[in-house]
N, CA, C and O atoms as a Maestro MAE file, in Angstrom:
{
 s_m_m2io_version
 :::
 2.0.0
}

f_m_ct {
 s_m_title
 :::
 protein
 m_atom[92] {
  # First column is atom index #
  i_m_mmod_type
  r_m_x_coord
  r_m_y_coord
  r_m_z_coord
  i_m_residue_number
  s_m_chain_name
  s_m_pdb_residue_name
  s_m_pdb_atom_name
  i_m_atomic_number
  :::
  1 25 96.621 -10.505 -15.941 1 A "UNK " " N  " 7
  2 3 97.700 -9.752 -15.261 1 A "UNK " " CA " 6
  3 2 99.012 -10.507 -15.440 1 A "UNK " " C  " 6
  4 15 99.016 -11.707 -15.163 1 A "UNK " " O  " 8
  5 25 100.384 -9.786 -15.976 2 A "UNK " " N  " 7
  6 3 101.481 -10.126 -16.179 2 A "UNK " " CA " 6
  7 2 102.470 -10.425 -14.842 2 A "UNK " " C  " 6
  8 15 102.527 -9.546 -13.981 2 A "UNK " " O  " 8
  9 25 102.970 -11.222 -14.732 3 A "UNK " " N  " 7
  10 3 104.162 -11.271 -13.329 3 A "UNK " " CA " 6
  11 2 104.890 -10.149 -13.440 3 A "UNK " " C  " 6
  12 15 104.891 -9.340 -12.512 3 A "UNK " " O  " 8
  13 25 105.591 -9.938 -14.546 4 A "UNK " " N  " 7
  14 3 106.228 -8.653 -14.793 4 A "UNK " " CA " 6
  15 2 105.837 -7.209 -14.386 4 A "UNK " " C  " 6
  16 15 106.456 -6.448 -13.643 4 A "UNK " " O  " 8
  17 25 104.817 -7.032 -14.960 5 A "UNK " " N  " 7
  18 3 103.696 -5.719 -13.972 5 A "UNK " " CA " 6
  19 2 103.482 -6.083 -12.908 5 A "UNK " " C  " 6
  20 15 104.002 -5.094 -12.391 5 A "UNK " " O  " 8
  21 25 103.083 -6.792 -11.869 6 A "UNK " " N  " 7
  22 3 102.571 -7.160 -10.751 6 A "UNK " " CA " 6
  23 2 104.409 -6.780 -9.714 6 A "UNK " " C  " 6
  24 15 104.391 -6.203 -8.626 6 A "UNK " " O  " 8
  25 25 105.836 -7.290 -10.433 7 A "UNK " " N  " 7
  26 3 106.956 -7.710 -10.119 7 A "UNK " " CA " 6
  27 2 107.254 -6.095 -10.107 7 A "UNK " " C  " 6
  28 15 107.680 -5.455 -9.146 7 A "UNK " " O  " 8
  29 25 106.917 -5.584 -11.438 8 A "UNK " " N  " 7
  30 3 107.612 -4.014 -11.006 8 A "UNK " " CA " 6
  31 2 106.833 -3.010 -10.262 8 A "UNK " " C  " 6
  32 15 107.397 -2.038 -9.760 8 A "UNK " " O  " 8
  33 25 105.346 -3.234 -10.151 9 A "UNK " " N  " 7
  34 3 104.344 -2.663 -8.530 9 A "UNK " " CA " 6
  35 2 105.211 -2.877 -7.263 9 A "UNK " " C  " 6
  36 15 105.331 -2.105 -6.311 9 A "UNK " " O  " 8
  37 25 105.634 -3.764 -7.402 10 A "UNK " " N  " 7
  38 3 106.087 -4.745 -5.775 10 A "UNK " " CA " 6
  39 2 107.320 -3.625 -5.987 10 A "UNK " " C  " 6
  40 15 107.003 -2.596 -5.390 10 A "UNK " " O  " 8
  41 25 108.584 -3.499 -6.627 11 A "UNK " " N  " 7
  42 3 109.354 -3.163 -6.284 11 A "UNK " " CA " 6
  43 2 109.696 -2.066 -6.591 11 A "UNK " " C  " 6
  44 15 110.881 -1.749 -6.693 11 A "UNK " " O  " 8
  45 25 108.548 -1.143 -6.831 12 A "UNK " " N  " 7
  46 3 108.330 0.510 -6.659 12 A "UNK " " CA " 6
  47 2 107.858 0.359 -5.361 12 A "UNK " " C  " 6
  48 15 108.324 1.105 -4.500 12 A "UNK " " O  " 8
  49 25 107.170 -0.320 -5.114 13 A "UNK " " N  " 7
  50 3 106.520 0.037 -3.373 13 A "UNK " " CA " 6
  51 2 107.599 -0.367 -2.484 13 A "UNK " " C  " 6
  52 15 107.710 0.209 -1.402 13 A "UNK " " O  " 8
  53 25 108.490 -1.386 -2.850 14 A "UNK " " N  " 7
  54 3 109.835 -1.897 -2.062 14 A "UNK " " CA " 6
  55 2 110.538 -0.678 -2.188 14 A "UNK " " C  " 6
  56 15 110.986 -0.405 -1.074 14 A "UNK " " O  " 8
  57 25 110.910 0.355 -3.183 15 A "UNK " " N  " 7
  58 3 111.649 1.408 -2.832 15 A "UNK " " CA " 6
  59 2 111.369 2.661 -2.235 15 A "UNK " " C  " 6
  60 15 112.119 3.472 -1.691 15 A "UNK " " O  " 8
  61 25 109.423 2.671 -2.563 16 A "UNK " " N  " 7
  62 3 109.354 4.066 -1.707 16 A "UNK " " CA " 6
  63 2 109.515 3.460 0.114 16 A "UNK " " C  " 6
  64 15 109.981 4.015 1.109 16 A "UNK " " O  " 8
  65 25 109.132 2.634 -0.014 17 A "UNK " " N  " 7
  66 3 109.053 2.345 1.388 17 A "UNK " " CA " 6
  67 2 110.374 2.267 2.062 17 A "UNK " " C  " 6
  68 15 110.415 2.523 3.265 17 A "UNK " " O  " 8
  69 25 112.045 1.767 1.082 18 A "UNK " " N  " 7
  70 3 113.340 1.998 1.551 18 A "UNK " " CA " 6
  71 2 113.806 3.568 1.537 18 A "UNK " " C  " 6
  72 15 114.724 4.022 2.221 18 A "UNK " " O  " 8
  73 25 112.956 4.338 0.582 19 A "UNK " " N  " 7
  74 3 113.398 5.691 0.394 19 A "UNK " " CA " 6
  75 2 113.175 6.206 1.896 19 A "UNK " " C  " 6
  76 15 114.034 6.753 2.587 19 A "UNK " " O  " 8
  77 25 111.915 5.935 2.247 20 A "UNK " " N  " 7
  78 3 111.325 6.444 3.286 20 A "UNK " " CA " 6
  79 2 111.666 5.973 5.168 20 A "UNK " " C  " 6
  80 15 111.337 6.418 6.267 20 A "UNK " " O  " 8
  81 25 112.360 5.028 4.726 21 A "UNK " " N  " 7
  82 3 113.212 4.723 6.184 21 A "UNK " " CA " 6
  83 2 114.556 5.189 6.304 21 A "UNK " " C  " 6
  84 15 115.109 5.243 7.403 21 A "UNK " " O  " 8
  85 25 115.385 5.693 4.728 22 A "UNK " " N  " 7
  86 3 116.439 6.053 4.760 22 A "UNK " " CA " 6
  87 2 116.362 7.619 5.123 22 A "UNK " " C  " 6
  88 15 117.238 8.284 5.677 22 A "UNK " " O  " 8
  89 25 115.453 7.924 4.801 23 A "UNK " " N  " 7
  90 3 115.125 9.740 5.227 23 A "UNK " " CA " 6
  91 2 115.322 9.752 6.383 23 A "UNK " " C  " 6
  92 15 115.200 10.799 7.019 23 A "UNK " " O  " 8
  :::
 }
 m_bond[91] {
  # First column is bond index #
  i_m_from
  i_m_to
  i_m_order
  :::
  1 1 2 1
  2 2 3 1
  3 3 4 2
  4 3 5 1
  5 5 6 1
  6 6 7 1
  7 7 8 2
  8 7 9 1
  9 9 10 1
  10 10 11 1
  11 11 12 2
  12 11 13 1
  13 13 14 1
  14 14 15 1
  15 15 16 2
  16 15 17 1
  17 17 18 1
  18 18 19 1
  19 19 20 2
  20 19 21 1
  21 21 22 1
  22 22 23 1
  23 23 24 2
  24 23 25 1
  25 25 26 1
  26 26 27 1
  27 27 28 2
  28 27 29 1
  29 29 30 1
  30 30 31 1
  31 31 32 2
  32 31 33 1
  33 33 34 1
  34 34 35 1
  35 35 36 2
  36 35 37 1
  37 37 38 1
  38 38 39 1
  39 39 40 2
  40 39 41 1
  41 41 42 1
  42 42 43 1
  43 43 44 2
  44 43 45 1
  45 45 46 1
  46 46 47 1
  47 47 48 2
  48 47 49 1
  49 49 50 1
  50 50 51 1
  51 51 52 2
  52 51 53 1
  53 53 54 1
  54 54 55 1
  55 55 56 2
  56 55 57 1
  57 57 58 1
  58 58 59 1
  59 59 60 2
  60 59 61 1
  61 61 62 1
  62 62 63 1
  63 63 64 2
  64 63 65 1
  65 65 66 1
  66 66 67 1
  67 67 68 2
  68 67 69 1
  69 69 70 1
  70 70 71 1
  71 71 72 2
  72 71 73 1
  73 73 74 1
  74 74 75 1
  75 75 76 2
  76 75 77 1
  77 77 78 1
  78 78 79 1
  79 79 80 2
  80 79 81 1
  81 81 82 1
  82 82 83 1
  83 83 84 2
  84 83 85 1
  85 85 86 1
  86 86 87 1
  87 87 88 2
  88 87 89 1
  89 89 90 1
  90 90 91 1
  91 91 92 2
  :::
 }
}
């Protein structure tokens, strides 16, 4: 497993989760 893949998981889940408090 790459940091890079693992780094862009993390910060798709960091944005649905900002999408979803900004709603």
């Amino acid at each position: 497993v790459s940091y890079k893949s693992i780094q862009r998981r993390v910060w798709l889940f960091v944005q649905r989760s900002l999408d979803k408090e900004v709603s």
